[in-house]
N, C-alpha and C positions, 0 to 999 in steps of 0.2 A: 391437336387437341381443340374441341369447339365447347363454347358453355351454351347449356340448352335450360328453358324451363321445364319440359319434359324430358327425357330418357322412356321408351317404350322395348322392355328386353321379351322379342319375340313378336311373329307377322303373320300369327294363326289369326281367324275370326273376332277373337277375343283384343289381341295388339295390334293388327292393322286399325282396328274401328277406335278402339281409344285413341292410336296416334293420331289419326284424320278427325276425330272429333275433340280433341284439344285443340290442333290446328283452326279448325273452323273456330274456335275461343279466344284465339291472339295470341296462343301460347309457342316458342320456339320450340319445334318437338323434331326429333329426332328415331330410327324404330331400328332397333337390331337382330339380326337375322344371321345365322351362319349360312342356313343352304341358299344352294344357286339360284332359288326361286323364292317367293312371296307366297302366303297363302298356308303355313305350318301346315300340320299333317290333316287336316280338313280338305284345304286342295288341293295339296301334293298325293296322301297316301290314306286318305280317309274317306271321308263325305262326297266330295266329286265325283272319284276314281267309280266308286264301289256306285253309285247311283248311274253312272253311264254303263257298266256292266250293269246292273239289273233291267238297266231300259231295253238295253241291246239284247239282253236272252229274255223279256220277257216277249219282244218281237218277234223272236224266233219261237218260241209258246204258241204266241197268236197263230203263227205261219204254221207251224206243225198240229196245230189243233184244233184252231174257229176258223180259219180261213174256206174251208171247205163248208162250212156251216153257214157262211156268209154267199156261197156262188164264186169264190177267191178260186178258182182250180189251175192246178199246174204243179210242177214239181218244186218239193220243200229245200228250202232252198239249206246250203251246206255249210258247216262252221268252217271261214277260214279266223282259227285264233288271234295269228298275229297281227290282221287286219283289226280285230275285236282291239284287241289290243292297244293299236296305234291310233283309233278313232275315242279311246279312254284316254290315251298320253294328248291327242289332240284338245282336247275338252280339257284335261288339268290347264294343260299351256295358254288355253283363251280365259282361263278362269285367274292364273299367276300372272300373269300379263298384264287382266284388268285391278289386280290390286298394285302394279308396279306404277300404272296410270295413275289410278287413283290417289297414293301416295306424291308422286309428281305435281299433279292436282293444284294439291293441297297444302303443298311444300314443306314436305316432311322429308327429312333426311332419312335416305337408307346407311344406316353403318353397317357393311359385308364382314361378318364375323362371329364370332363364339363368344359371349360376354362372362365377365367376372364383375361381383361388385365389391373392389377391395376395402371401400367404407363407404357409409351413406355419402349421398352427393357423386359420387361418380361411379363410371363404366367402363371399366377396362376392353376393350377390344383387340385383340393380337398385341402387340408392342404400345397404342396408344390409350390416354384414359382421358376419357371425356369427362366434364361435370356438369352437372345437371341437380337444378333446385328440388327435382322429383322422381323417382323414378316407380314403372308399373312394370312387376312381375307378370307376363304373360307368355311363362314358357312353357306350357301348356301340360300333357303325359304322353305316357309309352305305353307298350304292352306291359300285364304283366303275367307271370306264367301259372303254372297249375299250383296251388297249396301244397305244401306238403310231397309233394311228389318229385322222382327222378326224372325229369326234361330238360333236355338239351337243345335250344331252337339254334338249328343251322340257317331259316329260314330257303330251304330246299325240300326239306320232307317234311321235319317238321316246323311247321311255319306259322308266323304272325298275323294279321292282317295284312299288313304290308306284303309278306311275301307269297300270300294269295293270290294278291291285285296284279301279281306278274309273273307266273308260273310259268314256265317253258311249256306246257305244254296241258291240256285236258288231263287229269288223271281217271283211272277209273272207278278207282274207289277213295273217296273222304269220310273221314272220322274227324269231327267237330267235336272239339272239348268246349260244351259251355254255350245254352242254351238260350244266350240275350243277344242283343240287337244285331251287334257283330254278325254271330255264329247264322243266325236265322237266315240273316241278307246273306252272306257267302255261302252258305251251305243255297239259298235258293241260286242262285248265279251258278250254279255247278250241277245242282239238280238239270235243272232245263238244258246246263250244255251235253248232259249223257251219263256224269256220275254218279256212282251208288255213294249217298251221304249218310252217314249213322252220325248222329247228334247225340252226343252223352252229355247229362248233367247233373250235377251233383244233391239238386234239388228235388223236390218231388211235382213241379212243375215249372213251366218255362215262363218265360218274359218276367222275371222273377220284379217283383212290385208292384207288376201290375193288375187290374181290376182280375179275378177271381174266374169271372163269364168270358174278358178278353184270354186268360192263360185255358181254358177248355176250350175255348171257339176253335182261335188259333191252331189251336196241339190237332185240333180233328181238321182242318184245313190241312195243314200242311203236311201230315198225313197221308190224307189223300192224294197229296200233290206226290207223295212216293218221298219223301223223309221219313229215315228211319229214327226211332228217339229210345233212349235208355235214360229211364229217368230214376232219380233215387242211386246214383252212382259215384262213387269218389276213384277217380283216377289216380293209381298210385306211382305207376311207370309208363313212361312209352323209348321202348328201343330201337334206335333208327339201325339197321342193318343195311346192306349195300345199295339196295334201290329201294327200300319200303322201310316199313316198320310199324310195329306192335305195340297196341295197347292194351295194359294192364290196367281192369277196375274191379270193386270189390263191390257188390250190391248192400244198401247200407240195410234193408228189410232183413238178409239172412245172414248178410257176410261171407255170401259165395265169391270165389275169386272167378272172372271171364278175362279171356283177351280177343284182341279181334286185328286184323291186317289191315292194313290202308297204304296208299302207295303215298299218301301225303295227311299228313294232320294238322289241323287248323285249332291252335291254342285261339280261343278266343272266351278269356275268364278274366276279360275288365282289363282296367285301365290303373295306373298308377301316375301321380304328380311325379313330372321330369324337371329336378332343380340340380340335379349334378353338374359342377364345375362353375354355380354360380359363388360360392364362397357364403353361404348361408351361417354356417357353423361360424365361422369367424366373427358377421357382424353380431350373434346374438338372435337372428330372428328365431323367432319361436314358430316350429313346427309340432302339429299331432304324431301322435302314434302312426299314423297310416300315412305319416309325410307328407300331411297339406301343410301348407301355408296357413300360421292362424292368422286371421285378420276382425276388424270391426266390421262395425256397422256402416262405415264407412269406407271400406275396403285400404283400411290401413297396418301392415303388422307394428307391432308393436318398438318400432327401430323408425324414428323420425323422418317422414320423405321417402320410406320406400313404402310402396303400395302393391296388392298382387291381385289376382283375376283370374277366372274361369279354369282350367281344368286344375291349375297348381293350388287352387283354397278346397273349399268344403262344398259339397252341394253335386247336383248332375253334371255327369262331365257333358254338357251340350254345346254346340257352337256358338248356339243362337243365347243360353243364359252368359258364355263368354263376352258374345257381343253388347249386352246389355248392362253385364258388367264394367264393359272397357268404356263405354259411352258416358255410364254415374261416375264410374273415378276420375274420370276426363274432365268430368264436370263440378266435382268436388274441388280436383286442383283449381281449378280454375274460379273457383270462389261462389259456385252456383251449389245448387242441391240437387246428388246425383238419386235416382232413386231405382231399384229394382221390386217388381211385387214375386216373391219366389212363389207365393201361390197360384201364378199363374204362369205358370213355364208348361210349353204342352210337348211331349214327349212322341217323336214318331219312328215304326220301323217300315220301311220302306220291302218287305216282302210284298206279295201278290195276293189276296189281298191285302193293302193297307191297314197298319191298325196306327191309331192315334188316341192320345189321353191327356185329360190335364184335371190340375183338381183334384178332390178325394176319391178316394175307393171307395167301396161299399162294406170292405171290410177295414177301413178307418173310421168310416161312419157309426160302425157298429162299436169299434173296440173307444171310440169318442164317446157314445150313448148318445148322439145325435138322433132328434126324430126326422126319418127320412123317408123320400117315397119314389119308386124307381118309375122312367117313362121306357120303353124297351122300344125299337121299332125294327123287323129285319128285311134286310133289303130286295129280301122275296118278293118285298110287297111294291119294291121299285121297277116304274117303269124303265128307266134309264139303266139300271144296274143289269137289269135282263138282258138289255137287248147288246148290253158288250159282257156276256157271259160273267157278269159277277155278283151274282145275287147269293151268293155267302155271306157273312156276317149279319153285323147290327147297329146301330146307334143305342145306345145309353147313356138315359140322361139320368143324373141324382139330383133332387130337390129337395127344400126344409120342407116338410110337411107342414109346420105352422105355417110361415113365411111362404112358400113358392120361389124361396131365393133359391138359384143356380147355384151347385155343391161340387160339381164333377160331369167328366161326360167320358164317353168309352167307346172308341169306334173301331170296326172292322167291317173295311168296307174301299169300291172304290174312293180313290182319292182322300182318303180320310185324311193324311196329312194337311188337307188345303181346308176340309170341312169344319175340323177340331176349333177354326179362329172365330169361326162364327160365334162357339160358347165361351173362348179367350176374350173376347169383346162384350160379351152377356156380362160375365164375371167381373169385368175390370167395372165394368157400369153398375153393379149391384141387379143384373137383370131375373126377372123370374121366368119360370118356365113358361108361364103364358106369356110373357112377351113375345118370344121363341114363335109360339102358338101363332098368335095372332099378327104376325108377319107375315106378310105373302111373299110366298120363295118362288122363284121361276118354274114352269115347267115344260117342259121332264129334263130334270135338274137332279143329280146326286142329295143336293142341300136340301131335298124334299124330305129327306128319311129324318132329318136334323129337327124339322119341326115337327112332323108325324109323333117321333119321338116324345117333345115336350107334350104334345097334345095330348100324349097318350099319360102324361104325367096328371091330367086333369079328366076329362070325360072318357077319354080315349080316343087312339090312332083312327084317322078316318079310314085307311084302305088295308087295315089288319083283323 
């Protein structure tokens, strides 16, 4: 048994960065983790994995498609999978590794094991219980499965995230249940390796929250790109039969029933808080209906000294709001003022191309009665975008029409995950569109369409 000022239960994004950022406070901290590796399901079976497959098939994209468009000539080169495979398991292990360091660092105790918290103040670990003056829930979620419906995931046919990111083998055809971040990235990671993907969603359009012009942009992108989508669908069954299996939906417009074969199907309908087996019920903490963690303003639940964070409370299950999380409650224990602005938390899905968002919608703007004024810019009009074949999408910026304060921004386009921070930095500043404007961005720079955009918020785009 050790006495710690911290307790950190979980080594996702969210509990490595808390543990290592109380450490750097003078706090005794300690992080517990059952699996064999650092990095919770972001590095291990999340966020890593799934981003080194989309790099790896989007190069084989380039190779089967622009390379010859560029003077690239020669034969396209061939998927060996398990090689794919073992250059994603390599990239997790550089990535669990470096949070194993990191921790080491900073001297932060790894405890190897499955936690309990049988009262405030301590953490039971297999046979030992530690105590600790604090402790931060950061045991992060899981999948969860289809509403309502008969599914059974073996993770073999039919399958989670997780047992996407490892499939034995290319299938030929995927049916993706569930038209958000997940679904889009895997079903593209499958499209480019050679499978037929039908996307069912329950919705009447995809990337479900997001801006209005991003969920139309997209849907005709990816499209294009040879995604099939049934939109307006509630999946009621899927029967795994010997090597396949069948899915049953009902069309919610007529209430026709369809089913359709796929030799693997990707539940991919969100996430759910994973607190199983930490003894929740016993001390009192108060959970929602949808089994978050409630907590304050200060990321504290309601049970003295325990505190929780990122996918297990309320809010976007994002890495990066975990991180930001774990950092303010790190800094609360610690007797400072932790702070997170949720209104700026920017949101990316990493298909081809990019789309990124932070900020209001347009259709929040409107249901707020906000007076507002939209800057559009599309990257047609990009030199840069052109010349590496990606002049799909747009920048959109929202502005106060009084004010010229920054509201939101919406982007499809390359790299837009990296472009989005320019308006995250506008925003946090109080910036207006013409600041945006009257900044000079490099060229020929993707981050050209970024001010185009603003500029277009005022006279107008200069090259549209």
């Amino acid at each position: 048994m050790a006495n710690y000022d911290l307790i950190v239960i979980g080594s996702g994004p969210g509990g490595y960065v808390a543990a290592i950022r109380a450490a750097q406070l003078g706090l005794k901290t300690a992080c517990v983790e059952g699996r064999e590796t650092l990095g919770g399901t972001c590095l291990n079976i999340g966020c890593i994995p799934s981003k080194a497959l989309l790099h790896a098939t989007h190069s084989l994209h380039e190779a089967e498609h622009n390379f010859v468009k560029m003077g690239l000539k020669g034969k396209s080169p061939s998927v060996d999978w398990d090689q794919m495979k073992a250059y994603k398991q390599d990239v997790v292990d550089q990535n669990t590794k470096g949070v194993e360091f990191l921790l080491k660092k900073n001297k932060v105790d790894w405890i190897k094991g499955w936690a309990s918290i049988p009262e405030a103040g301590k953490v039971k670990v297999g046979d030992e219980v530690h105590e600790a003056k604090n402790i931060i829930i950061a045991s992060g979620s899981e999948p969860s499965s289809v509403p309502g419906a008969e599914v059974t995931i073996d993770e073999k046919i039919v399958v989670t995230s997780t047992g996407a990111l490892d499939l034995p083998k290319v299938p030929k055809k995927m049916v993706v249940i569930g038209a958000g971040v997940i679904g889009l990235e895997l079903g593209s990671v499958y499209k480019r390796l050679g499978t037929e993907v039908h996307v069912i969603e329950y919705l009447d359009q995809i990337t479900p929250g997001m801006d209005s012009d991003v969920q139309k942009g997209l849907l005709k992108i990816l499209k294009k790109q040879g995604l099939e989508f049934t939109l307006g669908a509630a999946v009621s069954k899927v029967e795994t039969l010997k090597t396949k299996a069948k899915v049953t939906y009902k069309l919610r417009k007529d209430d026709s029933e369809h089913t359709v074969d796929a030799d693997v199907v990707l539940v991919a309908t969100g996430r759910k808080p994973y607190t199983d087996g930490l003894g929740l019920d016993a001390l009192g903490v108060e959970l929602s209906p949808r089994g978050q963690i409630k907590t304050d303003a200060q990321w504290r639940t309601n049970v003295p000294g325990i505190y929780a964070i990122g996918d297990a409370i309320d809010g976007p299950m994002l890495a990066h709001k975990a991180e930001d999380e774990g950092m303010a409650a790190a800094e609360v224990i610690a007797g400072k003022h932790g702070h997170v602005n949720y209104g700026v938390i920017p949101g990316v899905i990493y298909t081809t191309p990019e789309v990124a968002s932070v900020g209001k919608t347009e259709e929040q703007l409107k249901e707020e009665g906000v007076n507002y004024k939209v800057g559009k810019f599309s990257f047609m009009g990009n030199g840069r975008a052109k010349a590496v074949f990606q002049g799909d999408g747009f920048v959109k910026l929202l502005a106060d029409k009084d004010t010229d304060r920054i509201l939101g921004c919406h982007i499809i386009g390359p790299a837009a995950g990296d472009l989005i921070h320019e308006i995250c930095v506008g925003i946090e500043f109080g910036a207006s569109a013409e600041d945006i404007a009257l900044t000079c961005h490099a060229h020929p720079t993707f981050s050209e369409a970024v001010r185009e955009a603003a500029l277009a918020c005022g006279d107008g785009a200069i090259h549209m």
